[in-house]
N, CA and C atoms as a LAMMPS dump frame, in Angstrom:
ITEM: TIMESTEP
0
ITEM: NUMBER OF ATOMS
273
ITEM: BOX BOUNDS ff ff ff
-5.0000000000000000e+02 5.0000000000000000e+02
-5.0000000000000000e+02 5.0000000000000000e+02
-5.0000000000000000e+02 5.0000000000000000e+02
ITEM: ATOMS id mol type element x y z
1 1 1 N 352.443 -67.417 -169.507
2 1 2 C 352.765 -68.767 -169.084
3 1 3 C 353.529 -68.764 -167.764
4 2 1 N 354.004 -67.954 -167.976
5 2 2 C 355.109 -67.709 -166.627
6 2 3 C 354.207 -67.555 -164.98
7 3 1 N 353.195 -66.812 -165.188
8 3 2 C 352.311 -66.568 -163.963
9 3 3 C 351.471 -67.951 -163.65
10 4 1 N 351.565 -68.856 -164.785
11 4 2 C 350.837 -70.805 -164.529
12 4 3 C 351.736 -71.184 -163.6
13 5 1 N 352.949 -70.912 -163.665
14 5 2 C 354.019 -71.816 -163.065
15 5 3 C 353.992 -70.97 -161.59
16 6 1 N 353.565 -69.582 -161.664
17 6 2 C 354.005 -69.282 -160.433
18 6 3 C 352.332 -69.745 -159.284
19 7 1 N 351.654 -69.702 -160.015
20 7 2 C 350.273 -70.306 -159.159
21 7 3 C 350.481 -72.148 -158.982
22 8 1 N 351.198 -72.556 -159.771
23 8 2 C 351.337 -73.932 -159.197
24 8 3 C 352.501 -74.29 -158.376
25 9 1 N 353.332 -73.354 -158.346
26 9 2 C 354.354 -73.686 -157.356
27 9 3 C 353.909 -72.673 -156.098
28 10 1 N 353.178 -71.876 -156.03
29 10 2 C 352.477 -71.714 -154.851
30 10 3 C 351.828 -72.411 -154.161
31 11 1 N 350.739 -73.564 -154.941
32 11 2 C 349.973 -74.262 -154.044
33 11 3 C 350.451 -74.734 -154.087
34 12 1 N 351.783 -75.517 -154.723
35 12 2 C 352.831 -76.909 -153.757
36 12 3 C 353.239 -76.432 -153.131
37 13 1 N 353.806 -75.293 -152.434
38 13 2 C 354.359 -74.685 -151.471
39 13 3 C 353.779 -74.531 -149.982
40 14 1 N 352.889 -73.966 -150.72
41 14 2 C 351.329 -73.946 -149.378
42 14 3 C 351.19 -75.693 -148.822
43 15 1 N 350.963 -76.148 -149.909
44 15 2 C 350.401 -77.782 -149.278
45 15 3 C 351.75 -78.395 -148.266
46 16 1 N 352.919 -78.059 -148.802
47 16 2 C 354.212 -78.783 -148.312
48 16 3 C 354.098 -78.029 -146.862
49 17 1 N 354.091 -76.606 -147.088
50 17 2 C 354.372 -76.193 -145.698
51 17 3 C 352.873 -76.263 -144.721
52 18 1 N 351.708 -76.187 -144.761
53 18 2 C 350.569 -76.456 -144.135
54 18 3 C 350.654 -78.076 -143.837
55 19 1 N 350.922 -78.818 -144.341
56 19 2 C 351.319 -80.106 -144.633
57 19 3 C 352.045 -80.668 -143.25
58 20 1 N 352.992 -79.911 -143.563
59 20 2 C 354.538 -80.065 -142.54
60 20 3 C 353.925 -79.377 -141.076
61 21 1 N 353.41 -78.448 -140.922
62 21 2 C 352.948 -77.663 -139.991
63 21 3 C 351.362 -78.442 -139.127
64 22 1 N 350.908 -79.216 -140.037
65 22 2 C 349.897 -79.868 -139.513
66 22 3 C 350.497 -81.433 -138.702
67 23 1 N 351.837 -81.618 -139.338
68 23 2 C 352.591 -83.362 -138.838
69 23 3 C 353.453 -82.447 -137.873
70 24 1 N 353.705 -81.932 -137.101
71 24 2 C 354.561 -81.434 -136.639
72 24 3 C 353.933 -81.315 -135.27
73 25 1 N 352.445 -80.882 -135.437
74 25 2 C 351.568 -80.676 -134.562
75 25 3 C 350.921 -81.9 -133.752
76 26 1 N 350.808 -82.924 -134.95
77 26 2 C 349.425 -83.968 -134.222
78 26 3 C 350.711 -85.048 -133.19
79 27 1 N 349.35 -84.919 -132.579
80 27 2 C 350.213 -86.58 -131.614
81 27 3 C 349.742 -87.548 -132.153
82 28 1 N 349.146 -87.599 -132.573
83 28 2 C 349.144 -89.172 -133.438
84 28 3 C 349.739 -90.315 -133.128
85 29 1 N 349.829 -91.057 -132.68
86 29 2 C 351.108 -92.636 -132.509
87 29 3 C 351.398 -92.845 -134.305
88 30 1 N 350.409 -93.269 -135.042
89 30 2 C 351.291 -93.422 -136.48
90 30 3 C 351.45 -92.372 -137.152
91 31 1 N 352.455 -91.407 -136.37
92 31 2 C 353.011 -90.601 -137.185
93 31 3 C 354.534 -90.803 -135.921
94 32 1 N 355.301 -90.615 -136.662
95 32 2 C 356.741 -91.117 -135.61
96 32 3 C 357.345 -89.97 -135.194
97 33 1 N 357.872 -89.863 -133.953
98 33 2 C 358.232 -88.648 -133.08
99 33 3 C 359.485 -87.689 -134.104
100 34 1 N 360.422 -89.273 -134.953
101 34 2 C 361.219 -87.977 -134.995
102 34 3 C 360.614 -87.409 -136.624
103 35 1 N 359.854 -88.312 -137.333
104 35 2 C 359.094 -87.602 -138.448
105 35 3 C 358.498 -86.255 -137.611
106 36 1 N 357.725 -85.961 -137.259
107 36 2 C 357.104 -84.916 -136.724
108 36 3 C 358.243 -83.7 -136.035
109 37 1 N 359.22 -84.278 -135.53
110 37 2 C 360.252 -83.576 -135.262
111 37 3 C 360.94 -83.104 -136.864
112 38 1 N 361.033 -83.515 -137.733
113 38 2 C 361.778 -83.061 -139.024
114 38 3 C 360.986 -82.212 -139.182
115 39 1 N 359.498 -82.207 -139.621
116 39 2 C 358.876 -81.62 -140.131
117 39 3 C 358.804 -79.929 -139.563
118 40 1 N 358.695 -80.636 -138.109
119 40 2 C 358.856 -78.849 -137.63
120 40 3 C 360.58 -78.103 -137.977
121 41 1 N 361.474 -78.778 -138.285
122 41 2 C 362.693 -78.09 -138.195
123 41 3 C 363.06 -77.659 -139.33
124 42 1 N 361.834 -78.332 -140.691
125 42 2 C 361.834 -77.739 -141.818
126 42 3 C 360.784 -76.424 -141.817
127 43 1 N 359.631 -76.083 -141.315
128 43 2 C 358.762 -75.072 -141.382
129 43 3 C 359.626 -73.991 -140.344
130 44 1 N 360.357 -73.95 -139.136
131 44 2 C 361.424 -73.127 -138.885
132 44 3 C 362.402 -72.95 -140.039
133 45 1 N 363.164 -73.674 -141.002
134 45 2 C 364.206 -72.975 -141.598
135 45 3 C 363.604 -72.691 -142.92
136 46 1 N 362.375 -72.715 -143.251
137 46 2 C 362.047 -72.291 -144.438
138 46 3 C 361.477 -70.705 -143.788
139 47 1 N 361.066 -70.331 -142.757
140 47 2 C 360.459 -69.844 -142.16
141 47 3 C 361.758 -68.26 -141.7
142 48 1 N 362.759 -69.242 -140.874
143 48 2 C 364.173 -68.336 -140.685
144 48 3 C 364.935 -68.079 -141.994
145 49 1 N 365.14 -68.774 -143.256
146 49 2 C 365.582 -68.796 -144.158
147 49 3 C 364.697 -67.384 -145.273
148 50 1 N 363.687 -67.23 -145.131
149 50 2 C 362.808 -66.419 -145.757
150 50 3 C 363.105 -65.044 -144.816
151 51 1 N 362.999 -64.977 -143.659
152 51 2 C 363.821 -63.74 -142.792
153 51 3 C 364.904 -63.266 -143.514
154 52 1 N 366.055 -64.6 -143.481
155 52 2 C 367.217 -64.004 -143.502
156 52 3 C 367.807 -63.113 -145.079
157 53 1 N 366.624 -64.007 -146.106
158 53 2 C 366.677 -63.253 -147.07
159 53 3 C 366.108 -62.022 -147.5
160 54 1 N 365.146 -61.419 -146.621
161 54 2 C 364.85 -59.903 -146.629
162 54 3 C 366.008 -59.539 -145.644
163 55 1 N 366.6 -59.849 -144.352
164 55 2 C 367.183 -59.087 -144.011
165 55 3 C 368.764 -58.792 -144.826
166 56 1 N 369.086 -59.976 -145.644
167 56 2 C 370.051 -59.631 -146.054
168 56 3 C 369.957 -58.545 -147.393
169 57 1 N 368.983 -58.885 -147.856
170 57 2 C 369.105 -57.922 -148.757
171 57 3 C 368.914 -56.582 -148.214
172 58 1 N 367.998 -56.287 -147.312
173 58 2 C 367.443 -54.694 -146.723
174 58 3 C 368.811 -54.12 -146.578
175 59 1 N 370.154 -54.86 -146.186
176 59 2 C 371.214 -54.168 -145.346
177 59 3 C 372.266 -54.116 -146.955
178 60 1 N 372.13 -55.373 -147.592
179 60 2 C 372.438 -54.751 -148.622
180 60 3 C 372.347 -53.682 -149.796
181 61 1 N 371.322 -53.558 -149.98
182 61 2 C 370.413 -51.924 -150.395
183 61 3 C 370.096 -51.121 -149.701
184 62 1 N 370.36 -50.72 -148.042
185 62 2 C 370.381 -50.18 -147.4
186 62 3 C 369.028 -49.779 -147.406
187 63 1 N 367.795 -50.944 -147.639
188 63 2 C 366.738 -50.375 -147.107
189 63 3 C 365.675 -50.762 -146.111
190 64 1 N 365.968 -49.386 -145.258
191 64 2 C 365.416 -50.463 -143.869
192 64 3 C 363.903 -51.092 -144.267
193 65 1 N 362.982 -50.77 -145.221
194 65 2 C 361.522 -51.346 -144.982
195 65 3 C 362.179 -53.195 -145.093
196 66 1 N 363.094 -53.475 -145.928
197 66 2 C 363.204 -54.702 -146.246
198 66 3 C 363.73 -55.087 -144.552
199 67 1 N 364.369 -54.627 -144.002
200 67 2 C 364.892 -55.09 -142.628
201 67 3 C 363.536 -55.182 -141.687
202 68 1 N 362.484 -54.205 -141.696
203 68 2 C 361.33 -54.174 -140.856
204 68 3 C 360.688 -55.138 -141.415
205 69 1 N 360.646 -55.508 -142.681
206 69 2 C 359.606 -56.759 -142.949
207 69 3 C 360.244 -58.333 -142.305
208 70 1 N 361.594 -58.459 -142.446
209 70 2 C 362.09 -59.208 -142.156
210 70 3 C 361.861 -59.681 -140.45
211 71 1 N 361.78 -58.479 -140.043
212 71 2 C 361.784 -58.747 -138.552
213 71 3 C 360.27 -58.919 -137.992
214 72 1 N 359.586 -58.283 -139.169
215 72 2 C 358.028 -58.674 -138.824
216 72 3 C 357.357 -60.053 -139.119
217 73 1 N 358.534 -60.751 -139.773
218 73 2 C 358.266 -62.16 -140.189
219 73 3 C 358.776 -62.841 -139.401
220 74 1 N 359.639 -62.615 -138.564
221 74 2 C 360.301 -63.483 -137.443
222 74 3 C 359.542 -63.445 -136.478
223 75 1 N 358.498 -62.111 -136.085
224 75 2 C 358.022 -62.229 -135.062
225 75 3 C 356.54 -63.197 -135.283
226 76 1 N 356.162 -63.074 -136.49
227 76 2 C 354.876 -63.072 -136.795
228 76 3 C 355.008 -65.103 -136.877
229 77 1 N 356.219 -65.465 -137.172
230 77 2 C 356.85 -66.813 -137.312
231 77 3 C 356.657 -67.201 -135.789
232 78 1 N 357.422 -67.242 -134.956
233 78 2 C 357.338 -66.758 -133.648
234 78 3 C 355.976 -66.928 -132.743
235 79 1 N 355.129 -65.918 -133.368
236 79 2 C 353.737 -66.063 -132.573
237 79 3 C 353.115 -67.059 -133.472
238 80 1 N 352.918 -67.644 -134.02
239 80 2 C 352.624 -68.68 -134.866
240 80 3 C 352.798 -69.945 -134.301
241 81 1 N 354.402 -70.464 -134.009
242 81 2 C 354.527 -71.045 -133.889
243 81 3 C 354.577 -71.571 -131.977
244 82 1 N 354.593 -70.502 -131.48
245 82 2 C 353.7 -70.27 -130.036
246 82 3 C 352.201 -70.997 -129.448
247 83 1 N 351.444 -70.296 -130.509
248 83 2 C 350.331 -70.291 -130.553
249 83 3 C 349.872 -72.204 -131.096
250 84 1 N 350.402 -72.392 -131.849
251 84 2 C 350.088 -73.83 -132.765
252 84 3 C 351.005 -75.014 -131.589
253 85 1 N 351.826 -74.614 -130.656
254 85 2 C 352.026 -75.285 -129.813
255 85 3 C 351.286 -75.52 -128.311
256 86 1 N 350.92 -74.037 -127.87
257 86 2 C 349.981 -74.073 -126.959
258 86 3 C 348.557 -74.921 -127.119
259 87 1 N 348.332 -74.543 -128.134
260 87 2 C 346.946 -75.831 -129.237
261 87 3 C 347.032 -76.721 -128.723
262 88 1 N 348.884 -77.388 -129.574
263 88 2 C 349.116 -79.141 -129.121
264 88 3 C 349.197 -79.458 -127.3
265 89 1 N 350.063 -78.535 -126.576
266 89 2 C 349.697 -78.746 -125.617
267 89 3 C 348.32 -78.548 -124.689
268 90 1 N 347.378 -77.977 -125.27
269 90 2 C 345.573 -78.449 -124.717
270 90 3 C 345.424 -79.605 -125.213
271 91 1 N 345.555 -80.395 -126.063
272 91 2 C 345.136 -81.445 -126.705
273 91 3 C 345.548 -82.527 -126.008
């Protein structure tokens, strides 16, 4: 039962953050500047917040793979969010 709950709070997770990441993006007029502005400052701190919890733990167990993943998620966050802006600015 336990693995039901974890496949449905995955795809609410997915939808919230693809969701948020798609309003963040569009120019749209009915979608409102600073809605679209929240949305991106939530997919950054869910985004930095998920970093900071591998890096804190890696340094707390002293293990660096948890610190290298951490930092591979910042970057990988990073080019992501690069990339999905260069988009909006062609558009």
């Amino acid at each position: 039962m336990e693995s039901f709950f974890e496949i449905i709070f995955e795809i609410i997770f997915e939808l919230v953050i693809e969701g948020s990441l798609e309003l963040s993006m569009t120019k749209s007029i009915k979608v409102p500047l600073l809605l679209r502005i929240l949305a991106a400052l939530f997919i950054i701190g869910i985004g930095g917040g998920l970093c900071a919890v591998f890096f804190i733990a890696g340094i707390k167990n002293k293990q660096p793979l948890f610190i290298g993943v951490s930092v591979f998620l910042l970057i990988m966050i990073i080019v992501a969010f690069i990339t999905k802006y260069r988009e909006y600015r062609r558009k």
